[in-house]
Biotite code that builds the C-alpha atoms (Angstrom):
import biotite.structure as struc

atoms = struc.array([
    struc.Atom([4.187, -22.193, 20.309], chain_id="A", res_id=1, res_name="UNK", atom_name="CA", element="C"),
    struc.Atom([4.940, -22.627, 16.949], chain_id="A", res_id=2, res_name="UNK", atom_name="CA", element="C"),
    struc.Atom([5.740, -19.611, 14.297], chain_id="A", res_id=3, res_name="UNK", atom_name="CA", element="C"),
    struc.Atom([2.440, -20.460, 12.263], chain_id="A", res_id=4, res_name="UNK", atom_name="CA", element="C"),
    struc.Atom([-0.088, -20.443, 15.138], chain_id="A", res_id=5, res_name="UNK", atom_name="CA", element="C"),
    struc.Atom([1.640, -17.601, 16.329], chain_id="A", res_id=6, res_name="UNK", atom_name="CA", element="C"),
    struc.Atom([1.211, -15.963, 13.345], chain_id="A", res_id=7, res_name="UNK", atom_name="CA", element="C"),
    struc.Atom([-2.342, -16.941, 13.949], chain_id="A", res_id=8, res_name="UNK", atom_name="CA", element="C"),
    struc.Atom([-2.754, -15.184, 17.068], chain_id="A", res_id=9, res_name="UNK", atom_name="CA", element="C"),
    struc.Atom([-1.467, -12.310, 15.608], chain_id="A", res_id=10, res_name="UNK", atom_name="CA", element="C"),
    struc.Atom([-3.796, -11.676, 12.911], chain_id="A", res_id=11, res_name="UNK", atom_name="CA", element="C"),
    struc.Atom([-6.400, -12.145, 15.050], chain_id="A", res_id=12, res_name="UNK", atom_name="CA", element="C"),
    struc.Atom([-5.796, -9.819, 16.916], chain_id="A", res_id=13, res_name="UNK", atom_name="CA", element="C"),
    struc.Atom([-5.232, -7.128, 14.722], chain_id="A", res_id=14, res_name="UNK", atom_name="CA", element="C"),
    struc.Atom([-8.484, -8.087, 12.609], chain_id="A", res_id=15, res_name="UNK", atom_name="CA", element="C"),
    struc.Atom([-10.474, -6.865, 15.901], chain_id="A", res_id=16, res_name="UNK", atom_name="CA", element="C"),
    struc.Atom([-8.842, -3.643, 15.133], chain_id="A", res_id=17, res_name="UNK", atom_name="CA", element="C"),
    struc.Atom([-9.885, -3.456, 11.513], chain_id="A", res_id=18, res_name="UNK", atom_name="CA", element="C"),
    struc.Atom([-12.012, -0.544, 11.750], chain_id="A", res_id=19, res_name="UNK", atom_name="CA", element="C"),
    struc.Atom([-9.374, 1.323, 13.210], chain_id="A", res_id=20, res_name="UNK", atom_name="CA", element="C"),
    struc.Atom([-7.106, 1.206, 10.285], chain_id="A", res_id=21, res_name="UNK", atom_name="CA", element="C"),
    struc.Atom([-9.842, 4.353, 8.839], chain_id="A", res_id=22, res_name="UNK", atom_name="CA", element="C"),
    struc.Atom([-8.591, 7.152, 9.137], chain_id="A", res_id=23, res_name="UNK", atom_name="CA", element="C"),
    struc.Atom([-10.713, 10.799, 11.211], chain_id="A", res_id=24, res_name="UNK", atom_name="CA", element="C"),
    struc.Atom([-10.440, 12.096, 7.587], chain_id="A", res_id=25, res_name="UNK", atom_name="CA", element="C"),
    struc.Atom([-12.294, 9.068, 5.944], chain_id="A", res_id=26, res_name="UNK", atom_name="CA", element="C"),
    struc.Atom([-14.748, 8.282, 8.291], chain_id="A", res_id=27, res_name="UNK", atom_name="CA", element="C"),
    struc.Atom([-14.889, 10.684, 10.995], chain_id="A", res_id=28, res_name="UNK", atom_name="CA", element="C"),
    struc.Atom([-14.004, 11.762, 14.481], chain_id="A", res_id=29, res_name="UNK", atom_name="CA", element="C"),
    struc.Atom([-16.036, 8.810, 16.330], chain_id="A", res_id=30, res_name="UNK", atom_name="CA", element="C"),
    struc.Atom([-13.256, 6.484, 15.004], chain_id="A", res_id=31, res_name="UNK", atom_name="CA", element="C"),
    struc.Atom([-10.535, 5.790, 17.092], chain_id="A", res_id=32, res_name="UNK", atom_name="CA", element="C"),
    struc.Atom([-7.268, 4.158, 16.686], chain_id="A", res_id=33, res_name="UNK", atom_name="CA", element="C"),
    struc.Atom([-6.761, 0.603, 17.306], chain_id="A", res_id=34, res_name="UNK", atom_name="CA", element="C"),
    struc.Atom([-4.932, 0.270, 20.729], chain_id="A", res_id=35, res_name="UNK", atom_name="CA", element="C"),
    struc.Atom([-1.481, -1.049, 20.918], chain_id="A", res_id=36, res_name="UNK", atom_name="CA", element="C"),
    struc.Atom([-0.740, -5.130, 20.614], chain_id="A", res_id=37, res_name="UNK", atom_name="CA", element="C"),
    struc.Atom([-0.132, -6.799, 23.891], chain_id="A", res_id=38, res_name="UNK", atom_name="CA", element="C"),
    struc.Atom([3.303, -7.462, 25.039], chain_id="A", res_id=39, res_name="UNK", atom_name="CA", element="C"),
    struc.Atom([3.109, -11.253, 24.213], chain_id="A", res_id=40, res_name="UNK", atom_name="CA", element="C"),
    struc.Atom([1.622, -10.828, 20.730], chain_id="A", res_id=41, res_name="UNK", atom_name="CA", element="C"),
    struc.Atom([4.517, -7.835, 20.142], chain_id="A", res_id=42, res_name="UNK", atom_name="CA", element="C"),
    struc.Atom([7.177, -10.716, 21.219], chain_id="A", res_id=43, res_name="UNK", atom_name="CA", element="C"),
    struc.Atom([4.920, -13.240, 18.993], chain_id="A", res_id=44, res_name="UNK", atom_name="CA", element="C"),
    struc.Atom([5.780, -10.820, 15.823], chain_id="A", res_id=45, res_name="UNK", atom_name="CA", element="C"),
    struc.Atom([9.704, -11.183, 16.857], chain_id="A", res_id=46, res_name="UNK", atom_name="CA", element="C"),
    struc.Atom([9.637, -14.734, 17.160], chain_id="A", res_id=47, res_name="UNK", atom_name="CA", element="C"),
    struc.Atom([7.650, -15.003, 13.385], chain_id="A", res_id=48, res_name="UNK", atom_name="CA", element="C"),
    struc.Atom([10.361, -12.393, 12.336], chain_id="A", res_id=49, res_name="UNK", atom_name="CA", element="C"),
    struc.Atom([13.587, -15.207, 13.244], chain_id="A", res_id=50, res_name="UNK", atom_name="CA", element="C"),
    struc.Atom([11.095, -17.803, 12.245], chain_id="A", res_id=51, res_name="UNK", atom_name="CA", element="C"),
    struc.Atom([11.234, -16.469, 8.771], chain_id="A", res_id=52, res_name="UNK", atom_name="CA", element="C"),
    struc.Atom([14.807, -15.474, 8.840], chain_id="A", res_id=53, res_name="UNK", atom_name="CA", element="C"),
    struc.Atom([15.526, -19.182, 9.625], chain_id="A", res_id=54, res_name="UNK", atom_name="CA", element="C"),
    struc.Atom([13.772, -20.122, 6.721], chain_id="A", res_id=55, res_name="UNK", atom_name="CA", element="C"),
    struc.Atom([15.874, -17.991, 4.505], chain_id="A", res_id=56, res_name="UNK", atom_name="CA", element="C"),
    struc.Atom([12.972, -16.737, 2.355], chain_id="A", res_id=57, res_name="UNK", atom_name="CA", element="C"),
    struc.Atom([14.312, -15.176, -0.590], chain_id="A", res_id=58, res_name="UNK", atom_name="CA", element="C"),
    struc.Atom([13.545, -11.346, -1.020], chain_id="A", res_id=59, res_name="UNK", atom_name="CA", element="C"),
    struc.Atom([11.125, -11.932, 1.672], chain_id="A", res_id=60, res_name="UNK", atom_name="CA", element="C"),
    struc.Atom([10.082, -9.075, 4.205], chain_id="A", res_id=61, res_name="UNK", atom_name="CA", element="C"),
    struc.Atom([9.203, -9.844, 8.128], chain_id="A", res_id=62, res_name="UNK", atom_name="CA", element="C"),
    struc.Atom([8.907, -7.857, 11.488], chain_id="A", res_id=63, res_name="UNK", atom_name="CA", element="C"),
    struc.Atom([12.000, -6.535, 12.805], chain_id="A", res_id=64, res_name="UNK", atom_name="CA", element="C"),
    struc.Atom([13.096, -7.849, 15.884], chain_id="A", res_id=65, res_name="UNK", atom_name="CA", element="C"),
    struc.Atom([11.329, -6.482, 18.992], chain_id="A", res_id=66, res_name="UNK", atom_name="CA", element="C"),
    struc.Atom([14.233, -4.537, 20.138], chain_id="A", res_id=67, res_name="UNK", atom_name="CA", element="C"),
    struc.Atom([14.529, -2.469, 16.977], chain_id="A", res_id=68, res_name="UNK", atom_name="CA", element="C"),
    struc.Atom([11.475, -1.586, 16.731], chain_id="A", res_id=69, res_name="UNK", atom_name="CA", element="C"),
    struc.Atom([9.703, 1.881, 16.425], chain_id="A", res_id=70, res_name="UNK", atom_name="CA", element="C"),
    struc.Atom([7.149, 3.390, 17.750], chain_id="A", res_id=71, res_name="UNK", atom_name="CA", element="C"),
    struc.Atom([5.070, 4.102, 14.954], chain_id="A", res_id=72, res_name="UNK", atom_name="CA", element="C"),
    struc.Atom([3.784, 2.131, 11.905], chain_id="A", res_id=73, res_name="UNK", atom_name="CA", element="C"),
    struc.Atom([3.664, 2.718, 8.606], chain_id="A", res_id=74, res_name="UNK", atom_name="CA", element="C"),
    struc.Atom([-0.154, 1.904, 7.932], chain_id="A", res_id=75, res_name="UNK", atom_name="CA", element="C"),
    struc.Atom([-1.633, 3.414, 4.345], chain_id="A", res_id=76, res_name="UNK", atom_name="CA", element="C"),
    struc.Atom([-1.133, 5.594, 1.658], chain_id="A", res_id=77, res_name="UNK", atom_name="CA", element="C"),
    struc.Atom([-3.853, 7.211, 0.839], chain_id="A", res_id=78, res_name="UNK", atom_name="CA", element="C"),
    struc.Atom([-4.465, 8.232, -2.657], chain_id="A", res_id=79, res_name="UNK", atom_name="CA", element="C"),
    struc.Atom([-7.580, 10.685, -4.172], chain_id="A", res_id=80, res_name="UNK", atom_name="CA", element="C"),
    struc.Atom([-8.457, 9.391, -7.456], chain_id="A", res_id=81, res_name="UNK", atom_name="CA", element="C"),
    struc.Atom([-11.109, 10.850, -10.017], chain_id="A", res_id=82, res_name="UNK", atom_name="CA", element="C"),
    struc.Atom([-12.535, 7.491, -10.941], chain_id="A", res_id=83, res_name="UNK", atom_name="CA", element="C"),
    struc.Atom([-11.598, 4.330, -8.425], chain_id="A", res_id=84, res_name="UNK", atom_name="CA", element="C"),
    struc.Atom([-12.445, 1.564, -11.042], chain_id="A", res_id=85, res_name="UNK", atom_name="CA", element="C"),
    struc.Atom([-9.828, 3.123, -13.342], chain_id="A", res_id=86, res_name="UNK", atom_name="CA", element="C"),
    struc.Atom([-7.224, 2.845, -10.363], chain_id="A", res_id=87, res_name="UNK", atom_name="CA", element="C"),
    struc.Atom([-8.217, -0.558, -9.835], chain_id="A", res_id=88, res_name="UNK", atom_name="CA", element="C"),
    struc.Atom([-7.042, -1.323, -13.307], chain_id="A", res_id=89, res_name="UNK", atom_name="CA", element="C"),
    struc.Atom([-4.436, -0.288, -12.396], chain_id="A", res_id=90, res_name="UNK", atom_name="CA", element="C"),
    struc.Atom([-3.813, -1.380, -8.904], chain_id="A", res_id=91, res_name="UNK", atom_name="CA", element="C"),
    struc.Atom([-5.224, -4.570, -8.871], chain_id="A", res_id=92, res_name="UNK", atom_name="CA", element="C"),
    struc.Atom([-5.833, -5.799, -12.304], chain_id="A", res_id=93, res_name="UNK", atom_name="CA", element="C"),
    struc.Atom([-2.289, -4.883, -13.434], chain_id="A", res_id=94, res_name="UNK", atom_name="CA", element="C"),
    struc.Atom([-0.021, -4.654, -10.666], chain_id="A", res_id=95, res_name="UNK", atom_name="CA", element="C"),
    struc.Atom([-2.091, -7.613, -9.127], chain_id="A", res_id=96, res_name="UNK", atom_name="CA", element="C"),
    struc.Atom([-3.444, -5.831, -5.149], chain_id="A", res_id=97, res_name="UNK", atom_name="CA", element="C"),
    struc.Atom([-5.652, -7.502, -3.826], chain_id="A", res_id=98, res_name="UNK", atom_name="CA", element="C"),
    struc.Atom([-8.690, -5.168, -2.548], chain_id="A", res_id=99, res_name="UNK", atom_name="CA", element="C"),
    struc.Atom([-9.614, -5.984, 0.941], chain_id="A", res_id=100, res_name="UNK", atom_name="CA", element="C"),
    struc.Atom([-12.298, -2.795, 2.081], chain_id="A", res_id=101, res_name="UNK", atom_name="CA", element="C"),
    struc.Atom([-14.435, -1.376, -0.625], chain_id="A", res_id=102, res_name="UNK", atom_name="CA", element="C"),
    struc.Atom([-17.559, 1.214, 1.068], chain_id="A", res_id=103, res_name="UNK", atom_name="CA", element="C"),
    struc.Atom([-19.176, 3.793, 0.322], chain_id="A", res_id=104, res_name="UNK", atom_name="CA", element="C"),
    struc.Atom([-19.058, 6.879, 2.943], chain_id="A", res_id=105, res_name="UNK", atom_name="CA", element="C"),
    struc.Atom([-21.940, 9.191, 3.518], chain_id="A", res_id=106, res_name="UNK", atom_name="CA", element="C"),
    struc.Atom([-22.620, 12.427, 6.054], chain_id="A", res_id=107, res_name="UNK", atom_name="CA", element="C"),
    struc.Atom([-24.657, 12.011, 7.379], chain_id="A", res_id=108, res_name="UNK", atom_name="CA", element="C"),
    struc.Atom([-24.458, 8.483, 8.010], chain_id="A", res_id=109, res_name="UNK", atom_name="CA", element="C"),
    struc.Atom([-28.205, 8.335, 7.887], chain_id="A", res_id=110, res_name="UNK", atom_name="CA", element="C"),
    struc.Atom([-28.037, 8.848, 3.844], chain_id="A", res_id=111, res_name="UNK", atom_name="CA", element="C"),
    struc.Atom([-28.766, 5.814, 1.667], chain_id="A", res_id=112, res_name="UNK", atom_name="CA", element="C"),
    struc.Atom([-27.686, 7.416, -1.360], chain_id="A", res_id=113, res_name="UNK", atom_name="CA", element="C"),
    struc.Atom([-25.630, 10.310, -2.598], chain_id="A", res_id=114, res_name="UNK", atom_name="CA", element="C"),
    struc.Atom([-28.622, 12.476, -3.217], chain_id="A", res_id=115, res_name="UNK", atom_name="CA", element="C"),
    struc.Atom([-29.367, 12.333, 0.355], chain_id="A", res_id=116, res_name="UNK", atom_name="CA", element="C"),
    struc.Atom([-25.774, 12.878, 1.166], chain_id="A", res_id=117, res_name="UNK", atom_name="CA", element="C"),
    struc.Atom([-24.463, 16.520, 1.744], chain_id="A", res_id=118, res_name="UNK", atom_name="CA", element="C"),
    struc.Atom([-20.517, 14.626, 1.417], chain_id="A", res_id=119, res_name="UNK", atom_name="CA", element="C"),
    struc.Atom([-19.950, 11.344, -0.443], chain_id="A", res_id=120, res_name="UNK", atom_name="CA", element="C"),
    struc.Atom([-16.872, 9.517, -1.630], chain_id="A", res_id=121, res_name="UNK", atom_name="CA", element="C"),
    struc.Atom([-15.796, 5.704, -1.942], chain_id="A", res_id=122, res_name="UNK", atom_name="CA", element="C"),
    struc.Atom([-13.383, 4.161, -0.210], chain_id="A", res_id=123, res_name="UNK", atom_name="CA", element="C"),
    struc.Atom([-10.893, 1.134, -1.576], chain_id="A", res_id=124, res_name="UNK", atom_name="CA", element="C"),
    struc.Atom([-8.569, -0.097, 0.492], chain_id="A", res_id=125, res_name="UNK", atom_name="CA", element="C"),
    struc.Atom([-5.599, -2.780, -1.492], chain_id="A", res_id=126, res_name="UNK", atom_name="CA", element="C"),
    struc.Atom([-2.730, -4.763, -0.209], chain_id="A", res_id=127, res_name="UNK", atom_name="CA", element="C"),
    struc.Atom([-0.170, -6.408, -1.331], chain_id="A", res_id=128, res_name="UNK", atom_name="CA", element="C"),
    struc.Atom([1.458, -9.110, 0.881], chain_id="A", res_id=129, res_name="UNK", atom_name="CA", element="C"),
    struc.Atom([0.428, -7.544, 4.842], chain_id="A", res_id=130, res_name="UNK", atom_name="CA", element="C"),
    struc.Atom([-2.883, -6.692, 5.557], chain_id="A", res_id=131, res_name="UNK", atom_name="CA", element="C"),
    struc.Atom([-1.800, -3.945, 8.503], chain_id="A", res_id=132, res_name="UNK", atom_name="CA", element="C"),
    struc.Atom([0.983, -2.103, 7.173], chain_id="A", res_id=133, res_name="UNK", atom_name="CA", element="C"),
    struc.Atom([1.206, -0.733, 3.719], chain_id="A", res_id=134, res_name="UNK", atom_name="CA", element="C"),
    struc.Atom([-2.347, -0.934, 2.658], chain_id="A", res_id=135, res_name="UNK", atom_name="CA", element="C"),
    struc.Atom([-2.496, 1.857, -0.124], chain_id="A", res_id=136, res_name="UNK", atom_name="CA", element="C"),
    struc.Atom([-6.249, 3.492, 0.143], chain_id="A", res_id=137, res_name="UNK", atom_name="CA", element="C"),
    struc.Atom([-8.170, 4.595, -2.959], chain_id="A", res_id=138, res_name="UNK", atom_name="CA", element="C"),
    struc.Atom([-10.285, 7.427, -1.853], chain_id="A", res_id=139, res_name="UNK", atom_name="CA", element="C"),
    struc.Atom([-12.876, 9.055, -4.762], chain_id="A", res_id=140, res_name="UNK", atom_name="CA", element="C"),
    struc.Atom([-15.017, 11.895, -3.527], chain_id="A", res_id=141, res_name="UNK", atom_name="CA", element="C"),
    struc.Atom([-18.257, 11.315, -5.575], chain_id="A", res_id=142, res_name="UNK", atom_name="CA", element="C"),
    struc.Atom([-20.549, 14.346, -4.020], chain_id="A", res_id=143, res_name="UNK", atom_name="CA", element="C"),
    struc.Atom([-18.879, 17.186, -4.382], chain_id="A", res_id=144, res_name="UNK", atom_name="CA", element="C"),
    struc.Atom([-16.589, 16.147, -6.940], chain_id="A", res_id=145, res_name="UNK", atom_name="CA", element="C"),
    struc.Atom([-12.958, 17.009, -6.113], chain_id="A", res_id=146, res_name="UNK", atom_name="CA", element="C"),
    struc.Atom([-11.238, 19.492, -8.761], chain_id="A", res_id=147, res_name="UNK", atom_name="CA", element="C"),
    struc.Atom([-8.237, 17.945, -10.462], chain_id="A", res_id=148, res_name="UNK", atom_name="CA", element="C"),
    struc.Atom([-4.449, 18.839, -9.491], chain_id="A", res_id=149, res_name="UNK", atom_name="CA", element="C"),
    struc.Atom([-2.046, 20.197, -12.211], chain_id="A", res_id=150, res_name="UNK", atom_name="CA", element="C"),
    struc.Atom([0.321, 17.455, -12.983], chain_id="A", res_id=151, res_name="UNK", atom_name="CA", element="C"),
    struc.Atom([4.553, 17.683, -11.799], chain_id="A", res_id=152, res_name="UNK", atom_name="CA", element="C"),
    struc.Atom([6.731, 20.012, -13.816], chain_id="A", res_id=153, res_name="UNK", atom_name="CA", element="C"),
    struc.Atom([8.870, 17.132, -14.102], chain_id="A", res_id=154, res_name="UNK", atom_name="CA", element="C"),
    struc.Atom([9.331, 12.665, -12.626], chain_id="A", res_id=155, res_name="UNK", atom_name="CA", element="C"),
    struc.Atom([11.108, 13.242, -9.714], chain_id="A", res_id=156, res_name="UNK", atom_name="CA", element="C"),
    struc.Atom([10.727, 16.971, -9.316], chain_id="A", res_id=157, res_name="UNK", atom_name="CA", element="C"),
    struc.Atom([11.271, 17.872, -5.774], chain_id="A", res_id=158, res_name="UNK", atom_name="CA", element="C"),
    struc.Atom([8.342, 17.515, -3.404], chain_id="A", res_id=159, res_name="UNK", atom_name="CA", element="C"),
    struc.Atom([7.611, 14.575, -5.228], chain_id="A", res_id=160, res_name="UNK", atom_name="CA", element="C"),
    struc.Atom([5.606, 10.876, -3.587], chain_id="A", res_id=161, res_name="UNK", atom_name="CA", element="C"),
    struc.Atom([6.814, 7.772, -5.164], chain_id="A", res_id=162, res_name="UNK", atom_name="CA", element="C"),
    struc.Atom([4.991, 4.761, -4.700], chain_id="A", res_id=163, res_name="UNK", atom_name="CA", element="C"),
    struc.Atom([7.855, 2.225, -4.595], chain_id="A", res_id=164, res_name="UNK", atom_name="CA", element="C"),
    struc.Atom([6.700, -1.649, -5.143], chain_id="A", res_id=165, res_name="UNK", atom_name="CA", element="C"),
    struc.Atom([8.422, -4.399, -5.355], chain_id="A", res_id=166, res_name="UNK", atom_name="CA", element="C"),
    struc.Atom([7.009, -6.931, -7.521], chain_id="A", res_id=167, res_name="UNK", atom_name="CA", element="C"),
    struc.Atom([8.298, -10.119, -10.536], chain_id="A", res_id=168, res_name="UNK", atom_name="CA", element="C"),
    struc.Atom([8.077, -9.992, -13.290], chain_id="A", res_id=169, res_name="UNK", atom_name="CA", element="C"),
    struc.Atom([7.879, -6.436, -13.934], chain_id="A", res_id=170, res_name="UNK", atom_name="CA", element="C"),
    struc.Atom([8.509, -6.177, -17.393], chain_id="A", res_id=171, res_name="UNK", atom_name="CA", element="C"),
    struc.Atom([5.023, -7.939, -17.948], chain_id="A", res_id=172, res_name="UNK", atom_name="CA", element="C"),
    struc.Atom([2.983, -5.834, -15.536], chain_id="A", res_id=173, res_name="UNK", atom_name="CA", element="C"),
    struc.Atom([4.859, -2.810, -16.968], chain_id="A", res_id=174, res_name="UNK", atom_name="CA", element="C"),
    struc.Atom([3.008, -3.603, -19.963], chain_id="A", res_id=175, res_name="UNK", atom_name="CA", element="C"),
    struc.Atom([-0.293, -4.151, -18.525], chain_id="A", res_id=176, res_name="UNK", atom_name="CA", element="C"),
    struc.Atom([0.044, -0.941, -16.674], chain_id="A", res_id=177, res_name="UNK", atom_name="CA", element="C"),
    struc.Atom([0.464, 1.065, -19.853], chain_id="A", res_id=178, res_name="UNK", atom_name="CA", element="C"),
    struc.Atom([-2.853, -0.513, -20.917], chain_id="A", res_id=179, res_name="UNK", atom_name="CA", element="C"),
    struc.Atom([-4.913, 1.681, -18.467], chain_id="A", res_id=180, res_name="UNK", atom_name="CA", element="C"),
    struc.Atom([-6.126, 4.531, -19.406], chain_id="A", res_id=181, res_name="UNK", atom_name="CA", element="C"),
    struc.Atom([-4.163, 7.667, -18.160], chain_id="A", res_id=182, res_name="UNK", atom_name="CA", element="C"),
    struc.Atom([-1.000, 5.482, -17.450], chain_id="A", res_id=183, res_name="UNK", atom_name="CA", element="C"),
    struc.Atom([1.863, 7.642, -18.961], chain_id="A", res_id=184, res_name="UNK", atom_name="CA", element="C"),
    struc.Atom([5.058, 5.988, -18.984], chain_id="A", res_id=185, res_name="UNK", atom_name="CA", element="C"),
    struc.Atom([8.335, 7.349, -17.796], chain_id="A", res_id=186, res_name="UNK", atom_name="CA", element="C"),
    struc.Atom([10.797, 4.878, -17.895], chain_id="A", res_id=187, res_name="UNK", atom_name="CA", element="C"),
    struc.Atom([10.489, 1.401, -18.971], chain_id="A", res_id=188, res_name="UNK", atom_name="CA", element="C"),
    struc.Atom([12.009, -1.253, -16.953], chain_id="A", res_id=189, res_name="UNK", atom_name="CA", element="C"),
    struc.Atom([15.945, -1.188, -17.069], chain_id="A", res_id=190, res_name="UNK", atom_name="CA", element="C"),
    struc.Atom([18.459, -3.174, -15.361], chain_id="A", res_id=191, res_name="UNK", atom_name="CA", element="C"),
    struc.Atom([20.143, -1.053, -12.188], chain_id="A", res_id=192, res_name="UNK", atom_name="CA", element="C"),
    struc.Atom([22.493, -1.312, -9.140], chain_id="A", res_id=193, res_name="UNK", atom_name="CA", element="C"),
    struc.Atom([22.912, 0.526, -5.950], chain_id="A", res_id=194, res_name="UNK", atom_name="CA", element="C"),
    struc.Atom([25.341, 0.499, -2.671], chain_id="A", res_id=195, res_name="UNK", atom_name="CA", element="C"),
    struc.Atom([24.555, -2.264, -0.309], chain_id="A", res_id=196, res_name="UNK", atom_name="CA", element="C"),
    struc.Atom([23.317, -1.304, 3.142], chain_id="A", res_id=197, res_name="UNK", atom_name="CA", element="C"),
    struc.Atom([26.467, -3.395, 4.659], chain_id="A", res_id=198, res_name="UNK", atom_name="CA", element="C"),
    struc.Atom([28.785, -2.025, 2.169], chain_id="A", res_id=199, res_name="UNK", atom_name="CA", element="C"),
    struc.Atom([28.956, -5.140, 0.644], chain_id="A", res_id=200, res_name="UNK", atom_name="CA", element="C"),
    struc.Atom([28.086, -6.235, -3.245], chain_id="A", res_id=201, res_name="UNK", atom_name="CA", element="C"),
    struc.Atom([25.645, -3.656, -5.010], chain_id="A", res_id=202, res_name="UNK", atom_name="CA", element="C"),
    struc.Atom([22.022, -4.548, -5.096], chain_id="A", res_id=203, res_name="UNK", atom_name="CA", element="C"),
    struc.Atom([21.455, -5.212, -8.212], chain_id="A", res_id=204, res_name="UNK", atom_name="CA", element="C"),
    struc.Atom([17.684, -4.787, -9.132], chain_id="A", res_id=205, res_name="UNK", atom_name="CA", element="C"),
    struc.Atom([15.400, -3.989, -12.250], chain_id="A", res_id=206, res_name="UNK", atom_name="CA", element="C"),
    struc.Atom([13.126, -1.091, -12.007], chain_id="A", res_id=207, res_name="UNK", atom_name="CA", element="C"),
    struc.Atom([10.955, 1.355, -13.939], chain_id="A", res_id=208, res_name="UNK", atom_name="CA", element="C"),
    struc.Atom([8.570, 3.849, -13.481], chain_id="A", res_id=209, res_name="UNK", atom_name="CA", element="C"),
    struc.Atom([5.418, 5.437, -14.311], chain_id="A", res_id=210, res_name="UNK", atom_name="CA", element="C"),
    struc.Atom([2.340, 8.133, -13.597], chain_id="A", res_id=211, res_name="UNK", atom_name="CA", element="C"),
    struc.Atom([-0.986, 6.228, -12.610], chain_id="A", res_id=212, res_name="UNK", atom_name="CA", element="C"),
    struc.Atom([-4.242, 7.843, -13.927], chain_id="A", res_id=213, res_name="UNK", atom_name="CA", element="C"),
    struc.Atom([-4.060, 10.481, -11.154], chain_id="A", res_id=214, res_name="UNK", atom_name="CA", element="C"),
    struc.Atom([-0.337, 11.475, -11.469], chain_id="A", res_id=215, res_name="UNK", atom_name="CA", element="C"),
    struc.Atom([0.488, 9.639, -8.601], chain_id="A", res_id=216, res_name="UNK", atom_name="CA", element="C"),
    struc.Atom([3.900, 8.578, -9.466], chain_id="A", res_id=217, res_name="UNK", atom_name="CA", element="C"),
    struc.Atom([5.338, 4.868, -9.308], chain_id="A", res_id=218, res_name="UNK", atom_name="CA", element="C"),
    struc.Atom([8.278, 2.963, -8.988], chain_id="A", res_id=219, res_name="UNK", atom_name="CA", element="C"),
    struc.Atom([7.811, -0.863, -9.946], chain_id="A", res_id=220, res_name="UNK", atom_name="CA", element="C"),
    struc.Atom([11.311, -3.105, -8.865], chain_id="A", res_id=221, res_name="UNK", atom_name="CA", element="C"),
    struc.Atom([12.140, -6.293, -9.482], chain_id="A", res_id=222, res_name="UNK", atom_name="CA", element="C"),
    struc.Atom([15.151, -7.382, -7.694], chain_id="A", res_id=223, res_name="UNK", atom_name="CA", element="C"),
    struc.Atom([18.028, -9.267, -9.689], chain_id="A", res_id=224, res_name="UNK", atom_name="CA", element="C"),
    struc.Atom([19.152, -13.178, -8.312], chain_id="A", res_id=225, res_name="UNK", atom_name="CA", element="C"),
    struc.Atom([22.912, -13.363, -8.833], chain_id="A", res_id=226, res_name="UNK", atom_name="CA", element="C"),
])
């Protein structure tokens, strides 16, 4: 079977999970959790991963091969946000997500509008290049309102989240970041290195940082070609 109709078969299966990928929190204990993929589809994912290692894509992420693979997934950050279509300036205008789930959630479900609702809040869900794994939720409680945290003493303090993405042309969406309202800057983009994982020649990559309008603090790479 070839890598792209593989590929194929993979995403549809995990699109009949969709609904899974919300969380007890967000939508509430009749939800369940999508169940695991077969066997064949799990060997399908290592066969796309050598595909794409074949094809020597540069910077490019895939599946690990089967037999290094965890047991566990790394499916969405969620973030709570005072005012969603100020993230999404952020998030997708800026940084260029793409938003894939976009509801509003009521209790009870039988409420047609917040004034019915006793809870209410808006869910966003963006991705970047995987539409399983590392979806990064936008989550605004509209009824009751949710009070505001006190920002980090410090970038970097300890007990600190960063949102590491990897993007080019960062010094452009840097500045488009900084555009949003509530943005604050913390380091603009700057030319870095760090050990390779083999031991081999330093990875040499640009990066900067930033708070988004909630404080949620991000890391915005670029990698550098030799």
């Amino acid at each position: 079977m070839a890598a792209d109709q593989l590929g194929i078969a993979y995403k549809e299966y995990i699109g009949k999970s969709r609904i899974g990928r919300l969380s007890h929190i967000e939508l509430g204990p009749m939800m369940h959790r999508p169940p695991a993929a077969p066997s064949f589809l799990r060997r399908a994912s290592a066969l796309i991963a050598v595909c794409l290692s074949m094809a020597a894509l540069p910077l490019g992420g895939a599946p690990v091969d089967e037999a290094e693979r965890a047991d566990i997934d790394l499916r969405r950050t969620t973030l709570i946000v005072a005012d969603i279509e100020n993230s999404l300036r952020l998030y997708r205008d800026a940084l260029g997500f793409k938003v894939i789930y976009d509801n509003m959630i009521r209790n009870p479900r039988s409420a047609s509008s917040d004034d019915e609702a006793e809870l209410a809040r808006r869910l966003v869900f963006v991705r970047a290049n995987d539409d399983y794994i590392g979806i990064i939720g936008l989550l605004e409680y509209t009824k009751p309102r949710k009070p505001v945290r006190q920002p980090e003493p410090k970038p970097f303090s300890t007990g600190s989240a960063v949102l590491l993405f990897t993007a080019a042309d960062i010094d452009a969406k840097y500045a488009m970041a900084l555009e949003v309202p509530g943005v604050v800057p913390i380091q603009p983009p700057t030319d870095v290195s760090y050990p390779a994982y083999d031991g081999g020649d330093p990875i040499k990559v640009r990066t900067s940082s930033l708070y988004d309008p909630d404080g949620f603090l991000i890391e915005l790479t670029e990698f550098i070609a030799d």
